[in-house]
RODOTI-816750 format. One record per atom (N, C-alpha, C, O): residue number from 1; atom name; x, y, z. Coordinates in pm, 1 decimal. Layout:
BEGIN
NUM; CA; X; Y; Z
...
// end
This chain:
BEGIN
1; N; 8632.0; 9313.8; -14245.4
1; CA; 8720.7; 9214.5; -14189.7
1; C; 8720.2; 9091.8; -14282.1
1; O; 8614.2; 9037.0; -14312.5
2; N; 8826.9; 9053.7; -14321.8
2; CA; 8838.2; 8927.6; -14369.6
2; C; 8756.5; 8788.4; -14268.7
2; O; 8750.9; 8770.5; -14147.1
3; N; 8699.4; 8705.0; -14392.0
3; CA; 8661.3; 8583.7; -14356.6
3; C; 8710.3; 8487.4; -14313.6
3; O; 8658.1; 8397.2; -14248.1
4; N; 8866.6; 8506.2; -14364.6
4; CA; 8970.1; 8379.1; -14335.4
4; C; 8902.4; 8268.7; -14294.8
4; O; 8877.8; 8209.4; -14189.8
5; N; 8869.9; 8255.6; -14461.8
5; CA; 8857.0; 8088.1; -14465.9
5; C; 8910.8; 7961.3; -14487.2
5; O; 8988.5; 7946.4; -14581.5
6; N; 8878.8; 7856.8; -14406.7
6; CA; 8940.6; 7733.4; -14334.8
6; C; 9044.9; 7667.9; -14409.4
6; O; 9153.7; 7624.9; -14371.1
7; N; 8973.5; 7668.5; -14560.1
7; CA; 9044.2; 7585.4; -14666.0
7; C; 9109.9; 7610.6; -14787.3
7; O; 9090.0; 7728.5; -14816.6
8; N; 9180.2; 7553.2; -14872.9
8; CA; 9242.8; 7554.4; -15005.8
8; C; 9096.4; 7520.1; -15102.8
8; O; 9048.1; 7409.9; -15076.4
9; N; 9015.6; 7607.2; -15219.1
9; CA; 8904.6; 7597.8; -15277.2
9; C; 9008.4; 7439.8; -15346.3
9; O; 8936.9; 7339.5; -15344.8
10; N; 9111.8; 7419.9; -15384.9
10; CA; 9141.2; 7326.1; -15472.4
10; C; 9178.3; 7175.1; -15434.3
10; O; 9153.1; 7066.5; -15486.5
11; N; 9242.0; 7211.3; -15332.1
11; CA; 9290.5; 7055.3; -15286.3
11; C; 9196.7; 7074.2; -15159.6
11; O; 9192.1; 6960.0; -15113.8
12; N; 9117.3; 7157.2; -15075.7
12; CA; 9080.5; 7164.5; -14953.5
12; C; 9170.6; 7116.6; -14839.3
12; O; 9134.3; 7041.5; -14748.8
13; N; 9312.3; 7177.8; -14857.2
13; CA; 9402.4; 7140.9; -14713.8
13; C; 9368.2; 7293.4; -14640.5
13; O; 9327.2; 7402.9; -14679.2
14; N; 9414.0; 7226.5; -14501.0
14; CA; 9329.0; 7331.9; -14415.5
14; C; 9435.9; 7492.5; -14423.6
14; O; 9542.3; 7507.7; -14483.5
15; N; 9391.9; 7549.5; -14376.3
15; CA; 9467.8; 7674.3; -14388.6
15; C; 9424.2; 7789.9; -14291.3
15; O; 9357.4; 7888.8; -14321.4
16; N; 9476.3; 7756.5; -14167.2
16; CA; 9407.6; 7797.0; -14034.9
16; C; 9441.8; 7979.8; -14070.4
16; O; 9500.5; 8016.2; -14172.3
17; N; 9410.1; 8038.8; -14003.7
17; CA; 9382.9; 8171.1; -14000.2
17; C; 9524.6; 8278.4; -13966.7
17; O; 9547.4; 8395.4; -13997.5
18; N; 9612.4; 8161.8; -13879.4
18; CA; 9719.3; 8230.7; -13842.2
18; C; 9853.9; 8194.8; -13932.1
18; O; 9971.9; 8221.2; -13908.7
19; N; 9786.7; 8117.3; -14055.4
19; CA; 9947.6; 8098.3; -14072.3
19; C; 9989.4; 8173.2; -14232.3
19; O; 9899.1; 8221.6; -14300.5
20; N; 10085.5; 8174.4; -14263.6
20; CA; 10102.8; 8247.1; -14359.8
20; C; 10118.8; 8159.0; -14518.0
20; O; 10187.0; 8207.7; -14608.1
21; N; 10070.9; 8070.8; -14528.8
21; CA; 10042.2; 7958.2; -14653.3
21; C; 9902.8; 8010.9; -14772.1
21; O; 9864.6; 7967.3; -14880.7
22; N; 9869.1; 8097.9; -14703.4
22; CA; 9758.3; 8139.7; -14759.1
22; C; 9741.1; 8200.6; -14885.9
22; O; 9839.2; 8271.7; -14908.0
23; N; 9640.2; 8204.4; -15000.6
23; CA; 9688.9; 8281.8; -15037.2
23; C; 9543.6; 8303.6; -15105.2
23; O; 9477.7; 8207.9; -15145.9
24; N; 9478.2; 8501.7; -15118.0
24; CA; 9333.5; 8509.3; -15186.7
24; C; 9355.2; 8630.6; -15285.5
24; O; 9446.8; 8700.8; -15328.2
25; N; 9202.4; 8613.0; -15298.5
25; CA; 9204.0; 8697.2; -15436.3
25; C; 9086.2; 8826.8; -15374.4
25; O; 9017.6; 8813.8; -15273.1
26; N; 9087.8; 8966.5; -15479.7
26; CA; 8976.5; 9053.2; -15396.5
26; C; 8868.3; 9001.7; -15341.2
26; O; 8822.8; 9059.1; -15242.3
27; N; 8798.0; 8873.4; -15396.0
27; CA; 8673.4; 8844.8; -15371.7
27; C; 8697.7; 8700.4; -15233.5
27; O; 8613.9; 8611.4; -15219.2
28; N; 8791.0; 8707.6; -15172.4
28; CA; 8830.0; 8648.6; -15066.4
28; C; 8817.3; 8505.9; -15142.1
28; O; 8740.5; 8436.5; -15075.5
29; N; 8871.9; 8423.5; -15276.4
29; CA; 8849.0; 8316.9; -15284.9
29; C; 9019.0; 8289.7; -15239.6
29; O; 9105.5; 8374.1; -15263.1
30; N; 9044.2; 8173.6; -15179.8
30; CA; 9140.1; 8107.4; -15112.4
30; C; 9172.6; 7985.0; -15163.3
30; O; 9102.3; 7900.1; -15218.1
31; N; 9348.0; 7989.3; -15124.3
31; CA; 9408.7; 7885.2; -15194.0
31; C; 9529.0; 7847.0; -15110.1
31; O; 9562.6; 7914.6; -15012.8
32; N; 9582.1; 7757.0; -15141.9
32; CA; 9749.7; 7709.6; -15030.9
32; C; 9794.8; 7769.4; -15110.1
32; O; 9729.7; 7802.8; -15209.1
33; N; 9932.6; 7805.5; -15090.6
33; CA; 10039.4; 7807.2; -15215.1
33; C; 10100.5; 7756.0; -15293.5
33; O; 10155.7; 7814.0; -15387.0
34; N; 10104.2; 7593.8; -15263.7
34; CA; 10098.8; 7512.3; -15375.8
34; C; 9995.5; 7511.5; -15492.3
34; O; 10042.7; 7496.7; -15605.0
35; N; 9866.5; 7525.0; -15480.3
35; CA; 9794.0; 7479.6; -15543.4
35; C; 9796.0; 7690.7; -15638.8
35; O; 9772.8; 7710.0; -15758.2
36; N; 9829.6; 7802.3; -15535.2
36; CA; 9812.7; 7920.9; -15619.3
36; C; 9947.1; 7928.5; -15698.9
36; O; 9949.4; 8017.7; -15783.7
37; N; 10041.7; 7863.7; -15689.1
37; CA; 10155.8; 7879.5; -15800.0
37; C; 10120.0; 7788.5; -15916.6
37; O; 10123.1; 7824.6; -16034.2
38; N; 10075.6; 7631.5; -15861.2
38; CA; 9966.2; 7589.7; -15992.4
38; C; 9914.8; 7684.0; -16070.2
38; O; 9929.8; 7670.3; -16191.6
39; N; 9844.2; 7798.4; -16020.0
39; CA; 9753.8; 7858.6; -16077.1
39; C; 9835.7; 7989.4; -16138.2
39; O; 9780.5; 8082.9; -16196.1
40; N; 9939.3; 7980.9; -16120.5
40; CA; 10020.2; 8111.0; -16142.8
40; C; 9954.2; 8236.7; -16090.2
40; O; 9927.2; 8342.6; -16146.9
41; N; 9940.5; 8205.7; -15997.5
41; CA; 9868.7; 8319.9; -15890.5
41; C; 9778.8; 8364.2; -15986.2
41; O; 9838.4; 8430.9; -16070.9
42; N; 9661.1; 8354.9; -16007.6
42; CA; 9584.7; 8404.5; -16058.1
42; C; 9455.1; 8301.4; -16015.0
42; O; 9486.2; 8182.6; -16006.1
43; N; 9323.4; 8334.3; -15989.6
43; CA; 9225.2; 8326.4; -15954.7
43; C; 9114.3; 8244.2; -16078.1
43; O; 9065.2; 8295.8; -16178.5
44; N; 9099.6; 8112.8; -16031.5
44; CA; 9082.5; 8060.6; -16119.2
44; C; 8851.8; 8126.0; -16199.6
44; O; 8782.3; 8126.1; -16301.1
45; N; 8849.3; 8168.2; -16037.7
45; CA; 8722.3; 8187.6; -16052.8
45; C; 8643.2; 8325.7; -16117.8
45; O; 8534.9; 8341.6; -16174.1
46; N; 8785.1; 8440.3; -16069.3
46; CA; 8715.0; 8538.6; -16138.2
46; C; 8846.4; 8638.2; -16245.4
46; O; 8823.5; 8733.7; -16319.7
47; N; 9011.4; 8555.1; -16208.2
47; CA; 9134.3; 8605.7; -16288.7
47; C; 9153.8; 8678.4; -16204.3
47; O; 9276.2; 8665.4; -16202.3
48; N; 9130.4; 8759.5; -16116.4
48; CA; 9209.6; 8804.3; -16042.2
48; C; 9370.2; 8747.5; -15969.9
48; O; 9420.0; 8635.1; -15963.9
49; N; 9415.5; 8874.9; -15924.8
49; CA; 9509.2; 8829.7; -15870.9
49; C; 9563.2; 8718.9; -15735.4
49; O; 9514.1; 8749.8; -15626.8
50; N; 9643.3; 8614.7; -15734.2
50; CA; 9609.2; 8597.9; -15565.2
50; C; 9750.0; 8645.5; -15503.3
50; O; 9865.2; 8650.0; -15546.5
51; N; 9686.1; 8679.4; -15380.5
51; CA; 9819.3; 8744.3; -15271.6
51; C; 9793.9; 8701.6; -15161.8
51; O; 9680.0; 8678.7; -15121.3
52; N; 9924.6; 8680.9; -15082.4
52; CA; 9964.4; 8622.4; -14945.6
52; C; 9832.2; 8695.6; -14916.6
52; O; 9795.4; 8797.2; -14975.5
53; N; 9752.7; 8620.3; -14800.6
53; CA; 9643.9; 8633.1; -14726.4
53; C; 9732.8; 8692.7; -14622.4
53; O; 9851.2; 8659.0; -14624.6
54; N; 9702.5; 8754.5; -14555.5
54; CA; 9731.3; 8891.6; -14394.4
54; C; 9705.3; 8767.7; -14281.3
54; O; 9586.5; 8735.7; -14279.2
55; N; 9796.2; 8685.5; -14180.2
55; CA; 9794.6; 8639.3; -14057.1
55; C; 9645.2; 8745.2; -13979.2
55; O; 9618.9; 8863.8; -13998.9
56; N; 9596.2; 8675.4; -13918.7
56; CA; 9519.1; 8709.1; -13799.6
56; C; 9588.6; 8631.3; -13653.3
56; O; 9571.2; 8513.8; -13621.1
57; N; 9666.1; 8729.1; -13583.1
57; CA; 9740.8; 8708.1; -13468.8
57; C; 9660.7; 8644.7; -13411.7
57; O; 9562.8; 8716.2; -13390.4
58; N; 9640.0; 8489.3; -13351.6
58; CA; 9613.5; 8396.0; -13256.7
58; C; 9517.1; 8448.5; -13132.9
58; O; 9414.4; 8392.8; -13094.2
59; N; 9571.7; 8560.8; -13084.5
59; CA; 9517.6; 8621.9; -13000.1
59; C; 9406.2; 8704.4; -13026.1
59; O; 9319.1; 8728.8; -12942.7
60; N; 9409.0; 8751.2; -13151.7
60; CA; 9283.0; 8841.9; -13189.1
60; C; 9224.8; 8725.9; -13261.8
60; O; 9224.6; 8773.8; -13375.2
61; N; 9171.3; 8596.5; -13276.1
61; CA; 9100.2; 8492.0; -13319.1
61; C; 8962.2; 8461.9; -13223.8
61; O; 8855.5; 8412.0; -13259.4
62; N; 9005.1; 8511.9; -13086.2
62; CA; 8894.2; 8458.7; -12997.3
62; C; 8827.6; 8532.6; -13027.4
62; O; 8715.9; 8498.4; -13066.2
63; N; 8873.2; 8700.0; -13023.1
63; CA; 8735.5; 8805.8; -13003.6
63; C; 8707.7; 8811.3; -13165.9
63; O; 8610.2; 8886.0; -13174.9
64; N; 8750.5; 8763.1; -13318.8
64; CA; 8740.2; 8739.4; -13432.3
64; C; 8772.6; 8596.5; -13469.9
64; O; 8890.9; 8564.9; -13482.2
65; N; 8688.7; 8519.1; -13486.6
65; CA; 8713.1; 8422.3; -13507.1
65; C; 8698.3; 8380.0; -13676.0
65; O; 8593.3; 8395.3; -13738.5
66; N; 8803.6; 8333.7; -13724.9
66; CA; 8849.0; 8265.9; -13870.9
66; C; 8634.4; 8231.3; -13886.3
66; O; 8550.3; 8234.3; -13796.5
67; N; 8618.5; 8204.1; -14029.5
67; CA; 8507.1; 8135.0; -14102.8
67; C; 8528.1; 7992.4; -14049.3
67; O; 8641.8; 7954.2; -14021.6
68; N; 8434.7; 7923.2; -14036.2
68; CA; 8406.7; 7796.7; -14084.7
68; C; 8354.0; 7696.3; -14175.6
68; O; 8338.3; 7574.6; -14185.3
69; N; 8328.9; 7835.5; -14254.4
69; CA; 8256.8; 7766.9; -14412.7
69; C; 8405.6; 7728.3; -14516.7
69; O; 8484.5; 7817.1; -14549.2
70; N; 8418.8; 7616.0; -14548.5
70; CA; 8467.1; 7559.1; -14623.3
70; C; 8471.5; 7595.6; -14790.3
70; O; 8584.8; 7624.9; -14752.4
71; N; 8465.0; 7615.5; -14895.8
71; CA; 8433.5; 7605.5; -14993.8
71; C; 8558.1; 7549.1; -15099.4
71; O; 8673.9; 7590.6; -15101.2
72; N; 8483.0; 7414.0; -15208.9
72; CA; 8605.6; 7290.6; -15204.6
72; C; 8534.5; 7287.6; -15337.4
72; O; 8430.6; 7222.0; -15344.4
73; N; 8591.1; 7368.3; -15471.4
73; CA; 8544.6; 7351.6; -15580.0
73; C; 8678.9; 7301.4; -15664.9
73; O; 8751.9; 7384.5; -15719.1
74; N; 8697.2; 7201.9; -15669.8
74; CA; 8810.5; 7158.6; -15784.7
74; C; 8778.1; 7154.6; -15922.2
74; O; 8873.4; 7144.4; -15999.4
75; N; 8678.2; 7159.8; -15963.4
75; CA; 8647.7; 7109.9; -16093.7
75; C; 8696.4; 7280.8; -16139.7
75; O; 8753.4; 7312.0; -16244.3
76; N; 8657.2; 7367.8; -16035.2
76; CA; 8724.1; 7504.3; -16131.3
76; C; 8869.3; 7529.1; -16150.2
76; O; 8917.3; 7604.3; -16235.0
77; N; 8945.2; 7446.7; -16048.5
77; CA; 9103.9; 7466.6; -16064.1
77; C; 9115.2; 7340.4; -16202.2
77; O; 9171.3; 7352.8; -16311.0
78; N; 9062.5; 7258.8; -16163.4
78; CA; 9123.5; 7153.3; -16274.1
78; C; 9083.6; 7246.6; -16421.9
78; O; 9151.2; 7256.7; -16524.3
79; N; 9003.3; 7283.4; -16402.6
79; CA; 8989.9; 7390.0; -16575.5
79; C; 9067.3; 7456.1; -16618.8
79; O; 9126.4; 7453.0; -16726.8
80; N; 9074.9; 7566.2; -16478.5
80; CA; 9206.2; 7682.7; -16536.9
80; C; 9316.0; 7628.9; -16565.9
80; O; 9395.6; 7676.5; -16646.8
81; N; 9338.9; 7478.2; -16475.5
81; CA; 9480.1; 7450.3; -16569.9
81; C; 9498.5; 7389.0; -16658.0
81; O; 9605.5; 7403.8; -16717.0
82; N; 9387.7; 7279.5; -16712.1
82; CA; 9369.2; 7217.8; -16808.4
82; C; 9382.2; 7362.0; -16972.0
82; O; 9433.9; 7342.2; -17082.0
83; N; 9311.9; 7495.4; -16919.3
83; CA; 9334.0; 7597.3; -17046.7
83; C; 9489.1; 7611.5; -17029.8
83; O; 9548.4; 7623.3; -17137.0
84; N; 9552.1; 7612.5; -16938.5
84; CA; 9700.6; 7685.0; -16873.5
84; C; 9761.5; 7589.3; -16973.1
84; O; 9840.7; 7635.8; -17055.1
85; N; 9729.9; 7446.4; -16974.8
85; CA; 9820.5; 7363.6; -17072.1
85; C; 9831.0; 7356.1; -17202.5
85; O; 9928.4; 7319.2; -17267.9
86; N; 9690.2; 7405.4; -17252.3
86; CA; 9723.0; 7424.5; -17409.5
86; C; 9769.6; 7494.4; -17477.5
86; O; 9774.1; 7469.6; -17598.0
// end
């Protein structure tokens, strides 16, 4: 089961479990979609790909409930795009 976690690793805007803004990579790292078209969908942490994250229907949240671990590493997005620019 996915972790569906809370946040964007880059800007940390929230990114609740049900909505479709999401967007991860195989190793469940997470992003908004602003910040993964920054990245040209690609995964700043391991190159992988990122893809729309899968909704978890509202209703199946109680008996599965989304992560609450956060994880808010910018210094790795600011890299990949700082290489993206040269």
């Amino acid at each position: 089961m996915l972790a569906m976690r809370p946040g964007c690793e880059c800007c940390d805007s929230d990114l609740p479990a049900d909505t479709g803004a999401a967007f991860i990579c195989s190793f469940e790292c997470t992003f908004c979609a602003t910040c993964a078209a920054r990245l040209h969908f690609a995964c700043p942490n391991c190159g992988g790909e990122l893809l729309a994250r899968p909704r978890r229907p509202s209703a199946k949240l109680i008996a599965n409930p989304a992560s609450q671990e956060r994880i808010y590493k910018p210094q790795g997005c600011a890299q990949a795009l700082s290489r993206q620019s040269q």
